[in-house]
Structures are given as structure tokens and as C-alpha cells.
N, C-alpha and C positions, 0 to 999 in steps of 0.2 A: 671364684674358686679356680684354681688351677689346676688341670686333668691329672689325673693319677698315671701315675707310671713305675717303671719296674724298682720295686723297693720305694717308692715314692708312695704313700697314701691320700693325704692330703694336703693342701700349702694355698695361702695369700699372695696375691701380687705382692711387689713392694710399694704401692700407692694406694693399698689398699687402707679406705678412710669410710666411720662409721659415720652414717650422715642422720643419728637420733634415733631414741626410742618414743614409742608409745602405750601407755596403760590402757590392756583390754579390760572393759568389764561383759559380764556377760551373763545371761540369764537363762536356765534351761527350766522349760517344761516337762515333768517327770511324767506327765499323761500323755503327750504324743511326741515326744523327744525336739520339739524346735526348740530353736534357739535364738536368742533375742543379742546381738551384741555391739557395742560403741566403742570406739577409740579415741578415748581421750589426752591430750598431752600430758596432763600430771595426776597423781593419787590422791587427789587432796578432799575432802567432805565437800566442796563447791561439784567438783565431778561427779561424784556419788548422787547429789541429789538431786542433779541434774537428769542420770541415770535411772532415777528411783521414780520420774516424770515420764521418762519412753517410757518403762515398765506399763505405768499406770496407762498412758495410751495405749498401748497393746493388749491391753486385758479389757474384754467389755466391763461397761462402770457397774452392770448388776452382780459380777462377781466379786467375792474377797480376795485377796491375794497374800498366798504363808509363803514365806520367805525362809530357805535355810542358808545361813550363810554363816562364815567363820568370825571370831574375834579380833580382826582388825581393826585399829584404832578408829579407822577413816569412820567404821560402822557403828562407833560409840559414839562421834562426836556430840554436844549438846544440841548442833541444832538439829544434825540428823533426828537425834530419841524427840525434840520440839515437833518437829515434822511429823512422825509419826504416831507420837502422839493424837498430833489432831486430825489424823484421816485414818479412822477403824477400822476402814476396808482391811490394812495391813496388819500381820503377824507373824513376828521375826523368833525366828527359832537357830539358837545360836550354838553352834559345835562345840567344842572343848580346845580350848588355844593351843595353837602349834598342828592342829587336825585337818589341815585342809583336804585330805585325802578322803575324808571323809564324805567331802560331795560329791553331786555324780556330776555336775559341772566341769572338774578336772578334766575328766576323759574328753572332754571336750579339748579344753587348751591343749591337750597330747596329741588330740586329731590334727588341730592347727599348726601345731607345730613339727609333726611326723609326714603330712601329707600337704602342706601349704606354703610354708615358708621354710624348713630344715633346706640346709648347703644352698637357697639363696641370693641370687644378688641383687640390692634394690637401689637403685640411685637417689631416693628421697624417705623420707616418712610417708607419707602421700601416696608411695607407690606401694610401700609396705602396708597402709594401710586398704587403699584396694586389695589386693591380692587377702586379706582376712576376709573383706566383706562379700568378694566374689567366690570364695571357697564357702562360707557360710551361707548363703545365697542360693548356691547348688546343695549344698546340703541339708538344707528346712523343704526342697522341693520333694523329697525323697526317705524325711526324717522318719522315726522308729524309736519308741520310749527303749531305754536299759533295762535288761530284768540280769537278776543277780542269778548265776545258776548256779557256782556253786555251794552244797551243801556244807550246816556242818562238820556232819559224817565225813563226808568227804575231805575237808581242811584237817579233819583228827586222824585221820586214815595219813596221810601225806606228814603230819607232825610224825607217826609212830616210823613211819617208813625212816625219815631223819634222825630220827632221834637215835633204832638201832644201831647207825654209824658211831654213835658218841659212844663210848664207855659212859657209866654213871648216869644216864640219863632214863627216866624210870614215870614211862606215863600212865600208871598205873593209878598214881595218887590222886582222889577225887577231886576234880576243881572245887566244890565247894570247901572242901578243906584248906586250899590255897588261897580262899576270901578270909579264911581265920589265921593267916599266916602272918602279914604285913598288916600291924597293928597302928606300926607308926613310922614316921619318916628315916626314921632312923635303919628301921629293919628295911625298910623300901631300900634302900641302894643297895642291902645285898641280895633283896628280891627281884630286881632287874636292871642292867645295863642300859646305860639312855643308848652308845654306838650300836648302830643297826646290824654292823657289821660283824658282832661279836659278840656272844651269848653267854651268860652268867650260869650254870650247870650246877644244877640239874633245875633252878626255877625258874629260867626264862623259856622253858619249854612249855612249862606249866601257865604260865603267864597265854603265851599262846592257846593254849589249849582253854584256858577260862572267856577270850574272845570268840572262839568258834564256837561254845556252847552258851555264848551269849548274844551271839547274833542273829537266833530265831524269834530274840523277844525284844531288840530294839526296833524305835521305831526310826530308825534312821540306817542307811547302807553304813557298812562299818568298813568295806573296799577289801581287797584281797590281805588276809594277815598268814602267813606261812611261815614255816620255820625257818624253812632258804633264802628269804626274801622277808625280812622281819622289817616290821616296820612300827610297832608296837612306840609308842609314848608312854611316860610317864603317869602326863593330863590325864591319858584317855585310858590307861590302862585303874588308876583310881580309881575315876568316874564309875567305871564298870563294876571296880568290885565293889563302890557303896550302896552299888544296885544289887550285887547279889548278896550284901547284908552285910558286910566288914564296915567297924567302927573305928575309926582312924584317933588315936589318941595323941595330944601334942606333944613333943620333941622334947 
């Protein structure tokens, strides 16, 4: 990188050359926050299962091991589900596609990439990879699980606060009556916008507001959902209301 200066922010040499990337995987323990993690050259199901073997090293043999992880191909392959089939120690508890935000693992790669390698500069792979295993390394010496603080309350407090801004925006309407809203695919797209950046009025608020009052009863972190910072899917926002009792009719 080349030094910032007046009116100048940031800039590249002109030789400046990517010399590869590498596939993190990584494993966090939600009981005392370490982290388990490998650099692999490609994403391919050989890597994974490879990875699925530190795993198993790393945990003594007398315990199980549940596994959350997301919908990626690499995590369906046949020989993977073969694999895990035949060793019951494992149980894989799978997100909803496109949700990786969903795990507490992210906060990790944010770590890595905010306080480890952002702006940068690594003359190989190798070196790039060092500099992962030695910030990770320092940081299992000193680890601490995630706990979720904020509440609810407090995510529906911050929607009403937003929402006052909007004209027409009306959080008054029961979430449960917003699981009887979107019956079918059809009504879904004018029940929520997939861009994050831009909110369908007056029911993507709503939308909102049925994930805050639904994530005192999953069992899984559902990550920060705010109205200023929407982050809502599709996947995950169905998933949700089939839980709170909407029957989804076909198209």
C-alpha cells in the first residue's frame, strides 16, 4: 500500500501483483470460544474432509461433536454425508441457505480480517498464511465464548425509533398476524425486498420486527437484524414464519 496523503487516501504501487489466495476453514467452540483453523489451497470436499479429521483430533474421542454449519455444496457432497454417516460421534445442524451470518464463526473471519491481514502486504501465500495462524494462535491463548446481549426489546425499541422517520410505517401490527400475511410466494415479494438496502413499506419493518420476537426461542444465534442495517433473507425470514405457524400455499 502506498502512504496516504493530502487528498490521497489509498493507492497500489504499479507492480503491484497478487501472489494467490487461500480457503480458510475454521471451527469455533461456542463453550470457551477457541478456535480451530486450516488453510487450505482449494474448497473442494477432499479439503473438508480432511478438515473434518483435525476436527475429530481436537476433540477428545469420549465426546460427540454437533456441528453448525451452512448449505454449501462442498458440506453435501456424497462422500462427506458417506463419511459421516459412519462415525455417530458427529451431528450436523444445517442453516438455511444463503445465512451464513447466522454463525458465530463469522465474527471470527471479521476478526481475521479487521485485525490480521486488512491493508496488508504479503509476498506469498505462505506468508499470508502464517500471519492467520499466528493471530489465531494469540487468540485461543486468551479466548472467551460470544454471548448475544442484545435483547429483543431492545432490537423492537431501535426498529420503532427507525421506523418514526418513515411516513407509513406502523409497528403496531402484531407479528403474529404478519405469519398470516404471506401465504404464498406470490404475496412474498411484496412482503419483503431481497436488496438490504432498501425496504418495502410498511412490511419489511414488520418482517423485522417478527425476527426480534423470534429470537428468544431459536436455538440457534440469529446475528444482529436492525432496521438500518437489514440484513433479512428471504430463506431465513420463511423458515421463521413456518415456525411461528404460517402455511405457505404453492404458486
Amino acid at each position: 500500500m502506498l502512504p496516504m496523503g493530502l487528498g490521497y487516501v489509498e493507492g497500489i504501487t504499479h507492480d503491484y501483483k497478487r501472489h494467490g489466495t487461500s480457503t480458510l476453514f475454521a471451527a469455533l467452540n461456542v463453550l470457551n470460544g477457541a478456535v480451530l483453523v486450516s488453510c487450505k489451497p482449494r474448497p473442494r470436499h477432499q479439503e473438508y474432509l480432511a478438515f473434518l479429521r483435525e476436527i475429530e483430533r481436537a476433540v477428545p474421542a469420549e465426546l460427540d461433536i454437533r456441528s453448525i454449519a451452512d448449505n454449501y455444496a462442498t458440506h453435501n457432497h456424497p462422500k462427506v454425508k458417506a463419511r459421516l454417516a459412519a462415525h455417530p460421534r458427529w451431528t450436523m445442524h444445517f442453516i438455511p441457505t444463503y445465512s451464513s451470518c447466522l454463525k458465530q464463526v463469522e465474527r471470527i473471519f471479521g476478526m481475521i480480517i479487521d485485525k490480521a491481514i486488512r491493508r496488508g502486504s504479503f509476498t506469498s501465500v505462505k506468508q499470508l498464511v502464517q500471519r492467520i495462524d499466528h493471530f489465531i494462535a494469540a487468540y485461543n491463548t486468551n479466548c472467551c465464548p460470544f454471548k448475544w446481549t442484545a435483547t429483543a426489546d431492545s432490537i423492537l425499541e431501535k426498529l420503532h425509533r427507525f421506523c418514526t422517520r418513515i411516513p407509513g410505517q406502523d409497528t403496531s401490527v402484531p407479528v403474529m398476524k404478519l405469519a398470516q400475511a404471506a401465504q404464498s410466494d406470490a404475496q412474498w415479494h411484496a412482503f419483503v425486498r431481497a436488496d438490504r438496502r432498501e425496504m418495502a413499506a410498511p412490511d419489511a419493518a414488520h418482517s423485522i420486527a417478527l425476527l426480534a420476537a423470534l429470537s428468544t426461542r431459536t436455538d440457534f444465534a440469529l446475528g444482529c437484524y436492525c432496521a438500518d442495517e437489514t440484513r433479512c433473507h428471504r430463506s431465513i425470514l420463511r423458515e421463521l414464519l413456518r415456525e411461528a405457524g404460517a402455511v405457505f400455499a404453492p404458486d
